[in-house]
C-alpha positions, 0 to 999 in steps of 0.5 A: 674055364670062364668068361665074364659076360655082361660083368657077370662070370660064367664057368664053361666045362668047354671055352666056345672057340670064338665070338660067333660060338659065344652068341649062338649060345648066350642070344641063339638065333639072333644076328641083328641088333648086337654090339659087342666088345671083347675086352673093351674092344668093339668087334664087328659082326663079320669079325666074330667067326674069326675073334678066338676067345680065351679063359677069363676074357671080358665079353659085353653084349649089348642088344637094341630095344624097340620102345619109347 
């Protein structure tokens, strides 16, 4: 099964359920600071748990930067 995260395809033997599961492997340990939009969609952040994921959906992760 895959996921096309940041358009770049990722092959998984095992889809992660939802959002949450996603993060907690592409970004583990982090919470804040991420935008992300499953299929051209802005999910929110109490949404992830609850945002199922199927083969071959678009997933962009986006992370806030500090500079200048």
């Amino acid at each position: 099964m895959e996921l096309i995260i940041n358009h770049t395809r990722k092959t998984f033997d095992i889809l992660p359920e939802n959002l949450e599961a996603l993060l907690a492997i592409e970004l583990p340990g982090k919470k804040k600071g991420i935008a992300v939009a499953l299929n051209n969609r802005i999910i929110p952040l109490v949404a992830w748990p609850e945002t199922f994921l199927k083969d071959k959906d678009s997933v962009l992760i986006i992370t806030a930067t500090q500079g200048g």
